[in-house]
VOBA-502811 format. One record per residue (C-alpha): residue number from 1; residue in one letter; chain; z, y, x. Coordinates in pm, 1 decimal. Layout:
! residues N
n|res|chain|Z|Y|X
NUM|A|A|Z|Y|X
...
***
This chain:
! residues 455
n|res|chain|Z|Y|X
1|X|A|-8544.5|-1942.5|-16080.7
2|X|A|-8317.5|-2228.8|-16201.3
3|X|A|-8625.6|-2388.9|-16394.5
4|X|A|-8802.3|-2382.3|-16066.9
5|X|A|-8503.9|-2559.2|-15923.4
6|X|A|-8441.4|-2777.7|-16166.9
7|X|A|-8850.0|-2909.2|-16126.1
8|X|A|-8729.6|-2910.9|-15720.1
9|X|A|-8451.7|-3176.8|-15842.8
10|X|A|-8670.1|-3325.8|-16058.6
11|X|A|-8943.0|-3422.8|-15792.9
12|X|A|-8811.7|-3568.3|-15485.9
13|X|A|-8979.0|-3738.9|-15222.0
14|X|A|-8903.1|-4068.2|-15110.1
15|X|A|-8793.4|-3899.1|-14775.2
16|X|A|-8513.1|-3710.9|-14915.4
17|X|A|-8722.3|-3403.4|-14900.1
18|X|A|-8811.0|-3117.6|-15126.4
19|X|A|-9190.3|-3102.8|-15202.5
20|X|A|-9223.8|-2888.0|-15444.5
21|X|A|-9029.2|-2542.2|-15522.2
22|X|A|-8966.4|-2173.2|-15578.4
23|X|A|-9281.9|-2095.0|-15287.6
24|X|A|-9091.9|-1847.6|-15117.2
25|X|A|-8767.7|-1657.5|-15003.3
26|X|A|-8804.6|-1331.8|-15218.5
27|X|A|-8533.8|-1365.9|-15490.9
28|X|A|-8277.5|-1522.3|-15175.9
29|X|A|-8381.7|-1206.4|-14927.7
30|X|A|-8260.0|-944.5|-15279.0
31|X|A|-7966.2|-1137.8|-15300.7
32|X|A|-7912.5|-1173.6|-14943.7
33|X|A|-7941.4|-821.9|-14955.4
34|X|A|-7701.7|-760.1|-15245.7
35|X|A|-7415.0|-913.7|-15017.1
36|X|A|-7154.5|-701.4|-14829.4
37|X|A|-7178.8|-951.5|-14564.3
38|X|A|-6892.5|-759.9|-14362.9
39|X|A|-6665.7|-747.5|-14637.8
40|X|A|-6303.8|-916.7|-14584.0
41|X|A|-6287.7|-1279.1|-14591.8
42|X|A|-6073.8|-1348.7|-14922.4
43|X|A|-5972.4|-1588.2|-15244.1
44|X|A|-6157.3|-1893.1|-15253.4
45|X|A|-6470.2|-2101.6|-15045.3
46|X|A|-6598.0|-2388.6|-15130.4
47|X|A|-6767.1|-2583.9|-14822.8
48|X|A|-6926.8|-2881.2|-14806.3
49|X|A|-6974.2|-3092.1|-14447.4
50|X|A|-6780.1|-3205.9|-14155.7
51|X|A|-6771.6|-3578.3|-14288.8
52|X|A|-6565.1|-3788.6|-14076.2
53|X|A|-6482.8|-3526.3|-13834.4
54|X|A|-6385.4|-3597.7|-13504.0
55|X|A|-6163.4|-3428.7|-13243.9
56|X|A|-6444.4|-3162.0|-13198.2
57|X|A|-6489.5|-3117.1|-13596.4
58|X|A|-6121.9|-3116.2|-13715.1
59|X|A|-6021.8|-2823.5|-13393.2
60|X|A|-6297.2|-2609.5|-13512.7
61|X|A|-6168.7|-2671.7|-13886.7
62|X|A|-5823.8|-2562.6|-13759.1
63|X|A|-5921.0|-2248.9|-13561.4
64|X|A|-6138.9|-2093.5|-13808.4
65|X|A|-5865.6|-2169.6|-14104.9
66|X|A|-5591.7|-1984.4|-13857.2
67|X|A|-5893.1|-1702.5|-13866.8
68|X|A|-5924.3|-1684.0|-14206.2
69|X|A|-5546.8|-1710.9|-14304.5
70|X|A|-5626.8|-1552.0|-14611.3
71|X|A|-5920.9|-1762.5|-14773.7
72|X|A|-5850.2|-2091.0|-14906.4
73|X|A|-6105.2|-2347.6|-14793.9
74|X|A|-6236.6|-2629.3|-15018.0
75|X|A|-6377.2|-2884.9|-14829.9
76|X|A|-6614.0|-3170.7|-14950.6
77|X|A|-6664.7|-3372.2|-14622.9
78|X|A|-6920.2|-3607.5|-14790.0
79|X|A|-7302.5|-3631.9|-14578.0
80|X|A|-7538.3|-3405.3|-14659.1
81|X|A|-7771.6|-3514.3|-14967.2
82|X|A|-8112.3|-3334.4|-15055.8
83|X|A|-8095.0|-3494.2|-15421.0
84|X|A|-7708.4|-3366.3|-15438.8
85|X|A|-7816.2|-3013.8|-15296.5
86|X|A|-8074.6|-2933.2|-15545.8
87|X|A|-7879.8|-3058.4|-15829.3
88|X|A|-7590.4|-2859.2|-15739.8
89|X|A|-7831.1|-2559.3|-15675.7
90|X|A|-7979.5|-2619.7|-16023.1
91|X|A|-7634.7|-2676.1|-16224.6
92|X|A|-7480.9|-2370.2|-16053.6
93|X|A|-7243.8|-2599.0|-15894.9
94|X|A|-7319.4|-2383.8|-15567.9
95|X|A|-7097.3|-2447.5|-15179.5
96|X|A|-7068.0|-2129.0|-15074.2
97|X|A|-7155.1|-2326.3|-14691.3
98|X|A|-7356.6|-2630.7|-14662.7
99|X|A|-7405.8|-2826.2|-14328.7
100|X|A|-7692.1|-3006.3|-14282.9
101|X|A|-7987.6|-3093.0|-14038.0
102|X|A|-8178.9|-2824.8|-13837.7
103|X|A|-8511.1|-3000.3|-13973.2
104|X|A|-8410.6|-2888.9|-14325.4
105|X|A|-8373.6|-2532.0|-14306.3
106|X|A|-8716.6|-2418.9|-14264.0
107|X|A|-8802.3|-2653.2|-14589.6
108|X|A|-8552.2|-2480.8|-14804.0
109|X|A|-8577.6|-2105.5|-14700.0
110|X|A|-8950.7|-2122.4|-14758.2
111|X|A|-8808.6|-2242.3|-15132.2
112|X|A|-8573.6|-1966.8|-15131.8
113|X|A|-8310.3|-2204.7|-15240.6
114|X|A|-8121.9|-2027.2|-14955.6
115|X|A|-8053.0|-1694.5|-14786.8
116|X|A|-8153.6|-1508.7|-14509.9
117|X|A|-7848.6|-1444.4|-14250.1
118|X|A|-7955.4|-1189.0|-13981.6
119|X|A|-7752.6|-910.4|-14201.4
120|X|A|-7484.8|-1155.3|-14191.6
121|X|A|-7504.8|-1199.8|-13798.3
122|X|A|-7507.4|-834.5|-13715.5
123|X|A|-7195.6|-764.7|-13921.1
124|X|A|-7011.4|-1022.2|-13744.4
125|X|A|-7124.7|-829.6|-13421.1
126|X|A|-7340.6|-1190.5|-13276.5
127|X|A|-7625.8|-1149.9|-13128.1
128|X|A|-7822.2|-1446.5|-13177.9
129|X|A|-8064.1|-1476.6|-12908.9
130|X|A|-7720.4|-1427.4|-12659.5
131|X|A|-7480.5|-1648.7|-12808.3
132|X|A|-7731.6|-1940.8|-12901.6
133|X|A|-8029.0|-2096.0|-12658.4
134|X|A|-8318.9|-1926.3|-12776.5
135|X|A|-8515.2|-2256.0|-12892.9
136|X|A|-8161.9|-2366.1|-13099.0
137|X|A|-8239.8|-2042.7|-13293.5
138|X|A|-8595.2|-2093.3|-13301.1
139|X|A|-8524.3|-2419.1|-13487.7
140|X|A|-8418.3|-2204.8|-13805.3
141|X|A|-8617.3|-1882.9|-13751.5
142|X|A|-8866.0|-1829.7|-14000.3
143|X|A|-9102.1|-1553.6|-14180.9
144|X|A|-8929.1|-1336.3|-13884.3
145|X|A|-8598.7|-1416.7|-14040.1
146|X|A|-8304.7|-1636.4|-13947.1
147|X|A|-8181.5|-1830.1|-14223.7
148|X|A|-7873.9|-2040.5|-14064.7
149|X|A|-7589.0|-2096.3|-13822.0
150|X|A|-7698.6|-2368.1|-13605.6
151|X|A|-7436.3|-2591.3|-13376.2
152|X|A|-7499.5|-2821.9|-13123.5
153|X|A|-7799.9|-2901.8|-12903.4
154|X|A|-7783.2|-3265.0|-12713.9
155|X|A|-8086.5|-3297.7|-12515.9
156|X|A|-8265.2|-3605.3|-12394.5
157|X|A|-8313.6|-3760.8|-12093.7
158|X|A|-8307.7|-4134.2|-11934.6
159|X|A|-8037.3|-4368.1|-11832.3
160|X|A|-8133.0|-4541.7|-11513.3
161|X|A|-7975.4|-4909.3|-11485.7
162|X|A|-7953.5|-4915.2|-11131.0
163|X|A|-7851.0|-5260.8|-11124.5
164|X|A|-8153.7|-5402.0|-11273.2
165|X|A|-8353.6|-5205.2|-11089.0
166|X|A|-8218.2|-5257.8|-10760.1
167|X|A|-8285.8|-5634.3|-10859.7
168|X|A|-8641.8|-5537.2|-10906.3
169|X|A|-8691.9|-5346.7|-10651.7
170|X|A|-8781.4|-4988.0|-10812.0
171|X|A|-8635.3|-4669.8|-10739.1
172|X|A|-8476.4|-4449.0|-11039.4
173|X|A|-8745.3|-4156.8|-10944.3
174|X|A|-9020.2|-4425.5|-11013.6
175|X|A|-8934.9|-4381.4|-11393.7
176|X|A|-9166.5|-4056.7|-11417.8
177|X|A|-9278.6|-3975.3|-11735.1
178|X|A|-9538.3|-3745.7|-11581.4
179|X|A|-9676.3|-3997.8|-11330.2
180|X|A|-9823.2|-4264.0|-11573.6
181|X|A|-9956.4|-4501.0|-11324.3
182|X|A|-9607.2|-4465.5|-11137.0
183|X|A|-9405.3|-4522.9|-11404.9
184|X|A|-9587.9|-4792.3|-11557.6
185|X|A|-9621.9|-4974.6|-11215.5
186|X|A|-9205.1|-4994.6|-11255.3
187|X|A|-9237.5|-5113.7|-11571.9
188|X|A|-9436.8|-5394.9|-11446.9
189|X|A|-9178.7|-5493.8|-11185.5
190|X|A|-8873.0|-5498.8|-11412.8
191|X|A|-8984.3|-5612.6|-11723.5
192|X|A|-8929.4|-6000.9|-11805.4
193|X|A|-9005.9|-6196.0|-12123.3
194|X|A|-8995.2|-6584.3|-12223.2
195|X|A|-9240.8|-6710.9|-12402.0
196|X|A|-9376.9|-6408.6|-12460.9
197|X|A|-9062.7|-6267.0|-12616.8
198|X|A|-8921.5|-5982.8|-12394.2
199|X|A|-8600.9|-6045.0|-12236.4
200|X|A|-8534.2|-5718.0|-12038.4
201|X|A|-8763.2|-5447.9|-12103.5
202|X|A|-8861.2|-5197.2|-11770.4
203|X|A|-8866.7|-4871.1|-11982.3
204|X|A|-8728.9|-4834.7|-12393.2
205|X|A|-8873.5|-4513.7|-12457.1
206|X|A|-8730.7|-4503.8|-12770.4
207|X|A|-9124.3|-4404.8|-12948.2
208|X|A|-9011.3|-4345.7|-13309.1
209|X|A|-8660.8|-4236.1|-13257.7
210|X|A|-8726.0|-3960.7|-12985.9
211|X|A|-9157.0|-3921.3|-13142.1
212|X|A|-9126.8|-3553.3|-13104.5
213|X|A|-9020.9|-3530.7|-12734.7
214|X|A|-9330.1|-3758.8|-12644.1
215|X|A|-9586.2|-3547.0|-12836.8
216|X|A|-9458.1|-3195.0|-12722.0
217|X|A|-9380.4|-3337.1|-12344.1
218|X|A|-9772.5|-3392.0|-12328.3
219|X|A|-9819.6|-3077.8|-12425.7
220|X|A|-9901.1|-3143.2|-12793.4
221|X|A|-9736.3|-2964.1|-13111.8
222|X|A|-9633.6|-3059.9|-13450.4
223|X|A|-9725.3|-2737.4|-13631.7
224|X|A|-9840.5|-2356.8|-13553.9
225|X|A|-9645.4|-2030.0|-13561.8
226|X|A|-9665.2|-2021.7|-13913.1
227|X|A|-9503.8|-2337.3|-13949.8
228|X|A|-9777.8|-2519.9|-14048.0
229|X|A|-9868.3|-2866.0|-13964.4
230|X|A|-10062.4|-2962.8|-13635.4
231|X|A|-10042.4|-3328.0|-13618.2
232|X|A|-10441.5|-3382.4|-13512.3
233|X|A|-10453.0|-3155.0|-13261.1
234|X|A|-10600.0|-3283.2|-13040.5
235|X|A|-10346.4|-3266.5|-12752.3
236|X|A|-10105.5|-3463.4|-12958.3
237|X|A|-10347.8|-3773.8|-12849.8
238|X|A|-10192.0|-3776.3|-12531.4
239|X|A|-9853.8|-3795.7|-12643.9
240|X|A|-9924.3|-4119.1|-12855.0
241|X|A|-10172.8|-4276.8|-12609.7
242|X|A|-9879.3|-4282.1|-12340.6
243|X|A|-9628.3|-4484.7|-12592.9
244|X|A|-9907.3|-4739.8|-12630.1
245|X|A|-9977.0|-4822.0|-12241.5
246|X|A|-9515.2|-4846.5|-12211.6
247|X|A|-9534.2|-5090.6|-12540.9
248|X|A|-9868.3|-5267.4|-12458.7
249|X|A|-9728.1|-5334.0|-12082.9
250|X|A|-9403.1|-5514.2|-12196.4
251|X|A|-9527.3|-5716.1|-12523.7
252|X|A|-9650.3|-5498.6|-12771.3
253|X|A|-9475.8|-5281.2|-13025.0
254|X|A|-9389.8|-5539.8|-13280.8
255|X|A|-9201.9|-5776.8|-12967.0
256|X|A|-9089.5|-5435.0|-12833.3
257|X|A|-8910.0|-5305.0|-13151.2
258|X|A|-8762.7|-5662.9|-13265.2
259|X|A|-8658.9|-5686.1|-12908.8
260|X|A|-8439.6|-5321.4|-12916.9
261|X|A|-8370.4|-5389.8|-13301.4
262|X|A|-8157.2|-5695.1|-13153.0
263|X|A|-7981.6|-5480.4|-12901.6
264|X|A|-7564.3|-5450.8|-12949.1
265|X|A|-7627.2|-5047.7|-12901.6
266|X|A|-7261.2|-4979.7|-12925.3
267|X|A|-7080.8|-5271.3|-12843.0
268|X|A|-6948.4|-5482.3|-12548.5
269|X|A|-7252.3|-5678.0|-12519.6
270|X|A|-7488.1|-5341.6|-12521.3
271|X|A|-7801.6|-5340.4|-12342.5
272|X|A|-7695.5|-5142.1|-12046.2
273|X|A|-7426.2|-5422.4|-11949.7
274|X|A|-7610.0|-5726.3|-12108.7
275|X|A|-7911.4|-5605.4|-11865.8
276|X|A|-8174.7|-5589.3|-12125.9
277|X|A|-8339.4|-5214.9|-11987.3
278|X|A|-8385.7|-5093.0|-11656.1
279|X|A|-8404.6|-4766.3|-11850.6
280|X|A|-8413.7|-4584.3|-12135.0
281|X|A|-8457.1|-4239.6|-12358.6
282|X|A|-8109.8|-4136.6|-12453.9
283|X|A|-7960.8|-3817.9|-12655.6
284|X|A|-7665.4|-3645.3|-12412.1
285|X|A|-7405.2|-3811.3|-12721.0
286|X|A|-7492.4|-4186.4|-12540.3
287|X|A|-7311.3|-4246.4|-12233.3
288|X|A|-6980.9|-4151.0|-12436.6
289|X|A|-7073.2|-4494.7|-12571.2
290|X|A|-7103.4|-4642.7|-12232.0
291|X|A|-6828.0|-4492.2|-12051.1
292|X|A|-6566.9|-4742.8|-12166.3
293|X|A|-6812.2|-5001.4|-11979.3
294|X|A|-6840.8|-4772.0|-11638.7
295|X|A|-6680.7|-5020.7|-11378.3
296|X|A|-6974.4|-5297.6|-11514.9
297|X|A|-7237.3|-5036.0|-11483.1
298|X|A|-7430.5|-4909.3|-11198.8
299|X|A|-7639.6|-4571.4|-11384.0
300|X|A|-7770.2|-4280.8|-11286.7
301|X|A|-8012.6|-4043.3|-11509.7
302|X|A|-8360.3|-3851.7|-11465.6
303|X|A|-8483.4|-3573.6|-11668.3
304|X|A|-8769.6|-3661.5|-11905.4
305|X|A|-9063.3|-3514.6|-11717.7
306|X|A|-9365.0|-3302.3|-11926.6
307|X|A|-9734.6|-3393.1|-11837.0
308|X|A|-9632.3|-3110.8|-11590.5
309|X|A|-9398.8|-3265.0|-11400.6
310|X|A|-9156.8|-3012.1|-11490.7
311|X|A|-8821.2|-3140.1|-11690.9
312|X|A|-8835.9|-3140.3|-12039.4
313|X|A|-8612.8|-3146.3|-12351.6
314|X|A|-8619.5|-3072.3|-12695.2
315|X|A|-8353.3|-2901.4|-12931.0
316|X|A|-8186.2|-3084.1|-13218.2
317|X|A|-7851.5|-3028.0|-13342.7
318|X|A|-7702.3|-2948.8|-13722.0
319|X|A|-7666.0|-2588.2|-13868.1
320|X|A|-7453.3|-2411.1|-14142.7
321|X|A|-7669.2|-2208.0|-14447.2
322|X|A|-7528.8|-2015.2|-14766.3
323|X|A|-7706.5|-2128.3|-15078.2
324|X|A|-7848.8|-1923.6|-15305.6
325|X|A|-7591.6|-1861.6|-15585.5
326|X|A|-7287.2|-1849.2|-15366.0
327|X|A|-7006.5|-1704.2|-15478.9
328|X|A|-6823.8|-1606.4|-15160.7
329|X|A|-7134.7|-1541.2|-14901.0
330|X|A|-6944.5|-1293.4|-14712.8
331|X|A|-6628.2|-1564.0|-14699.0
332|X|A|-6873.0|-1816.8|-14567.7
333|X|A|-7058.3|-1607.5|-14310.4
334|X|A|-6724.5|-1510.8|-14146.4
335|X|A|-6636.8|-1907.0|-14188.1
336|X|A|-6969.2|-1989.6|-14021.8
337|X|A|-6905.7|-1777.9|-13748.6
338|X|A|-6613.2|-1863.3|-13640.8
339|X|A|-6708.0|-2249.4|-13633.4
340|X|A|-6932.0|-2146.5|-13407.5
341|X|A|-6774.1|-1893.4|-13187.9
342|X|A|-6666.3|-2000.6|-12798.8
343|X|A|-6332.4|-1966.5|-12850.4
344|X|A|-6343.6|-2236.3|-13182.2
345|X|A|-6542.3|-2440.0|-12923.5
346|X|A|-6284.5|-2357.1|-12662.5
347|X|A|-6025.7|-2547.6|-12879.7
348|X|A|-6257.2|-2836.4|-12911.5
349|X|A|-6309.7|-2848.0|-12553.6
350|X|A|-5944.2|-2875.9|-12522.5
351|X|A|-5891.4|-3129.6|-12789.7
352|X|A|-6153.2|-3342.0|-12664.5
353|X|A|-6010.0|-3321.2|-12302.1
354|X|A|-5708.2|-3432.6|-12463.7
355|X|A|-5828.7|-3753.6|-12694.1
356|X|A|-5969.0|-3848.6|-12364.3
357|X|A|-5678.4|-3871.4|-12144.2
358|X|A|-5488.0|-4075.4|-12375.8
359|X|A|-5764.8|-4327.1|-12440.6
360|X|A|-5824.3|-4299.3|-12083.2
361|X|A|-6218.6|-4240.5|-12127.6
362|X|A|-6473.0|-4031.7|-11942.9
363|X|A|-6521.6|-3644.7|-12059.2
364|X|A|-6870.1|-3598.7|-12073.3
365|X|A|-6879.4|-3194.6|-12196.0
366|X|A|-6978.4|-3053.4|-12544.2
367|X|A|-7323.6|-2954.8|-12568.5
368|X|A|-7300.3|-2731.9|-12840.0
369|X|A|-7543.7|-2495.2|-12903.3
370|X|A|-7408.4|-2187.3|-12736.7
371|X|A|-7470.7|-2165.2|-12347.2
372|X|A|-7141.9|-1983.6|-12245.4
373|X|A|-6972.9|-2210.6|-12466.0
374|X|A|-7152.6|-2541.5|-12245.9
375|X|A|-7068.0|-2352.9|-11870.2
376|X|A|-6701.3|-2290.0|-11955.1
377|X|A|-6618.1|-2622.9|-12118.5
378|X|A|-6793.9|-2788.4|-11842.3
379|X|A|-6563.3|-2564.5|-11570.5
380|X|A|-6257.5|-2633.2|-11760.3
381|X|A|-6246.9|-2978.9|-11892.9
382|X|A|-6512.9|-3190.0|-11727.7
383|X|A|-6382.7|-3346.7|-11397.1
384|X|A|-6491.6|-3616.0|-11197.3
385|X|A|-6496.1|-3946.9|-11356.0
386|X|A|-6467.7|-4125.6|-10964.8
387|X|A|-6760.8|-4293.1|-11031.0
388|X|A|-7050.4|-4096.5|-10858.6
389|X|A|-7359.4|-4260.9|-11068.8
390|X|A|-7153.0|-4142.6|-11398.0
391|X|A|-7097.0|-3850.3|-11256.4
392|X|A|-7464.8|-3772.6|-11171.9
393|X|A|-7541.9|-3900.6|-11527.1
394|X|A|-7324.2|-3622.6|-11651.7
395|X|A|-7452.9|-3380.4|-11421.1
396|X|A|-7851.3|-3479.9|-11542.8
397|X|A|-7730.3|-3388.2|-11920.9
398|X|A|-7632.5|-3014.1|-11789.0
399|X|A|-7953.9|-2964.8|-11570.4
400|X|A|-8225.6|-3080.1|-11852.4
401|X|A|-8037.1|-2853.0|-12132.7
402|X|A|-8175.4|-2510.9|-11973.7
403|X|A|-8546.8|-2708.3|-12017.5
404|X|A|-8520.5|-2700.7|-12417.2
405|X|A|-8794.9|-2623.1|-12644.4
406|X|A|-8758.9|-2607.5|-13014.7
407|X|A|-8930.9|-2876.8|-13220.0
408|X|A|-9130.1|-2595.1|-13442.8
409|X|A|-8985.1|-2432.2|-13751.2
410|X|A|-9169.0|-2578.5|-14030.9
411|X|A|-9093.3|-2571.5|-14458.3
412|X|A|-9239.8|-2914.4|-14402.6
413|X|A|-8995.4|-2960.3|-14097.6
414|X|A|-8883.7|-3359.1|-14163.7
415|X|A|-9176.8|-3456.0|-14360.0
416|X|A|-9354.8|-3360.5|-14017.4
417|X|A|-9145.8|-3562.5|-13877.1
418|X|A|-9149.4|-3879.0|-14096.6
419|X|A|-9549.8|-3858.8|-14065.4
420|X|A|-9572.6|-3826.8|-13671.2
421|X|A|-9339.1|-4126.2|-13695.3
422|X|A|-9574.5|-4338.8|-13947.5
423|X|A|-9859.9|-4222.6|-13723.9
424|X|A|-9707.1|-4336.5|-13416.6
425|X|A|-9633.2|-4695.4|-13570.5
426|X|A|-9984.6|-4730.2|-13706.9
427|X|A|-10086.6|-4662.6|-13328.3
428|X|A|-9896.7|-4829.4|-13109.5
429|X|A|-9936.9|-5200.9|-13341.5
430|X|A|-10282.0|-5098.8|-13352.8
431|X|A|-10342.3|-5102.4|-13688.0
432|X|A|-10516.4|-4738.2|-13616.6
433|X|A|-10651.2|-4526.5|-13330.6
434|X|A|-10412.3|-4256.4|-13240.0
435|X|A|-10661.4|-4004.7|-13370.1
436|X|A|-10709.6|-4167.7|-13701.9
437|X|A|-10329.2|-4196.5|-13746.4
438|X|A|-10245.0|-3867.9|-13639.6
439|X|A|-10521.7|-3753.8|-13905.3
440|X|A|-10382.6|-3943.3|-14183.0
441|X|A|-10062.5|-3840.6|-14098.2
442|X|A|-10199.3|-3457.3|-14117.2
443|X|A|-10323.2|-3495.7|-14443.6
444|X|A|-9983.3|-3584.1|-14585.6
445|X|A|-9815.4|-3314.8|-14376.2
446|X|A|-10017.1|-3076.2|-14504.6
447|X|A|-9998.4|-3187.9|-14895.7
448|X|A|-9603.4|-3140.1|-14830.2
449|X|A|-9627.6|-2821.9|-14680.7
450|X|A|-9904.0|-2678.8|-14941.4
451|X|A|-9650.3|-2821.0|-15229.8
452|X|A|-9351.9|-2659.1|-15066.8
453|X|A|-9514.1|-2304.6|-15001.0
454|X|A|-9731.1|-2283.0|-15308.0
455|X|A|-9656.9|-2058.4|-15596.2
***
């Protein structure tokens, strides 16, 4: 096994993503098996995530140490490295936790690199599928196992400027991602450039960063039930061909993305209050950013709309998983658990409340993951802000999270995603038809997944 590690380590792609590996979970699911996973939490546990934590982070940190009174916690709140996590693996320098992207798990149970936690969850008396949103645990089922403790689930959907749009005459249910000729017709009436520069854009819908929303909105996939890849199917087309007409309408991709590369995303002068969109894709984490700016800003917020019509969102979030090699699993299942439990996100409900009556911000909720967790922070600790459009913003969030779908669970999870994204740049500067670059893009999806599930 640590050979087979150590050629893991050894062969990294430039994505940051094991290609090549132990080919399945059998040696993890006997040791997984091996563990008294209900066994008291004691002596030492070495964990490694939480960098920079926040309010939200650090209470959770606190409640599960008062929890665990009797386990000394070793933190290493550094990001989460594929390179580092190998090596460790490999060295039998092991974290008995590691936190890390939702995208990666699939990729590194299907290695067995690490273990399978449904033994875990029963002792700890969770029931998944109750406690989580079924597509949050979809995101790190796999082989009819569930190999980690996922947190967090911040859905999209779009920020309306109502000021610009007011000025051009468009109403905020015009921006309706299921009513091309609609939506496209607003894009027409907002958007202004200068010498063929853009200078606001009508619609940013965000084509790389949110690629996977488009695709499965239009009723596409990215792979099969198996987890593998599906990138030319042919109802990804749709998906793709939809980006081009938003980008093609207000410049082009390349005068598109230098436009939004220029934008000051996070500070006074962002695009929202410099007037730049009359709307755009946004995760549920954005207007935290913009609340500071509320009194200058006129929004409101739609729900992403499938090909359907219906609302639309898709899960992403991070997750906790015990390596293979861990010396305290049962220590770091309890930990896990109790990150993740309502009453840990109870306290960071509380604590964020908190931070934001002394800085005097807006609360916008946790979206964490857990759905009884959501409704009674929401009840508790999210009041109104006294501005109505915020308000409605915040509102928006709530009513597209029960719309969730899981992006797939794949072992070649973010290499998936790093190809749809290639494809989707190829297409949209024209450089390839959408079916040629969602081809190519197959072809390297599959090589990663063959090279990650291979013997």
């Amino acid at each position: 096994m640590r050979k087979r590690i150590l050629g893991v380590a050894a062969m990294l792609a430039a994505s940051a993503v094991v290609l090549t590996g132990c080919g399945g979970g059998g040696d993890a699911e006997d040791m997984a098996a091996d563990v008294d996973w209900g066994a008291k939490p004691t002596g030492a546990l070495k964990a490694w995530g939480f960098e920079n934590a926040d309010d939200v982070g650090q209470s959770r940190l606190d409640y599960a140490a008062e929890q665990l009174d009797g386990l000394k916690i070793d933190l290493d709140a550094t990001a989460f490295d594929a390179q580092k996590f190998t090596t460790r693996i490999a060295s039998g320098d092991v974290p008995d936790v590691v936190q890390m992207d939702r995208r990666y798990v699939t990729t590194y149970a299907a290695q067995g690199l690490i273990m399978p936690l449904d033994q875990c969850l029963k002792e700890q008396d969770v029931s998944p599928r109750d406690h989580w949103y079924p597509f949050v645990i979809d995101d790190v089922t796999y082989d009819d196992a569930i190999w980690a403790v996922p947190q967090f689930y911040q859905p999209p959907a779009i920020l309306v400027n109502k000021k610009v749009l007011d000025e051009a005459g468009v109403k905020s249910e015009e921006i309706d991602t299921s009513k091309p000729d609609v939506l496209l017709g607003a894009i027409d009436k907002i958007y202004q450039e200068k010498g063929g520069v853009p200078t606001r854009l009508g619609f940013d819908p965000m084509a790389t960063g949110q690629s996977g929303l488009w695709i499965l909105g239009m009723g596409g996939q990215l792979n099969d039930e198996d987890g593998k890849p599906t990138l030319d199917d042919p109802k990804n087309v749709a998906g793709v061909e939809m980006l081009k007409k938003i980008t093609d309408a207000q410049g082009g991709y390349a005068a598109v993305k230098s436009f939004t590369d220029s934008f000051d995303t996070f500070g006074d002068k962002n695009q929202f209050v410099a007037g730049q969109v009359g709307a755009q894709v946004n995760a549920q984490w954005y207007p935290n950013v913009l609340s500071p700016y509320m009194d200058q800003l006129q929004l409101e917020a739609v729900p992403f709309r499938g090909a359907d019509g219906e609302p639309f969102s898709v899960a992403s979030g991070t997750s906790f998983v015990v390596p293979v090699g861990a010396k305290n699993p049962a220590a770091a299942c309890a930990w896990m658990v109790d990150l993740t439990s309502d009453d840990a996100w109870m306290a960071a409900g509380e604590a964020r409340a908190e931070t934001r009556k002394a800085d005097g911000g807006v609360n916008t909720g946790l979206f964490t993951g857990s759905p009884e967790a959501d409704k009674a922070i929401r009840e508790k600790w999210v009041v109104d802000s006294g501005n109505a459009g915020f308000d409605q913003v915040i509102a928006t969030y709530y009513d597209v999270v029960d719309y969730g779908q899981s992006f797939g669970s794949s072992p070649a999870g973010q290499e998936i995603q790093n190809e749809l994204n290639n494809a989707i740049t190829a297409a949209l500067l024209g450089d390839k038809s959408p079916e040629d670059a969602l081809k190519d893009a197959q072809k390297a999806a599959e090589r990663a997944y063959e090279n990650i599930t291979s013997d």
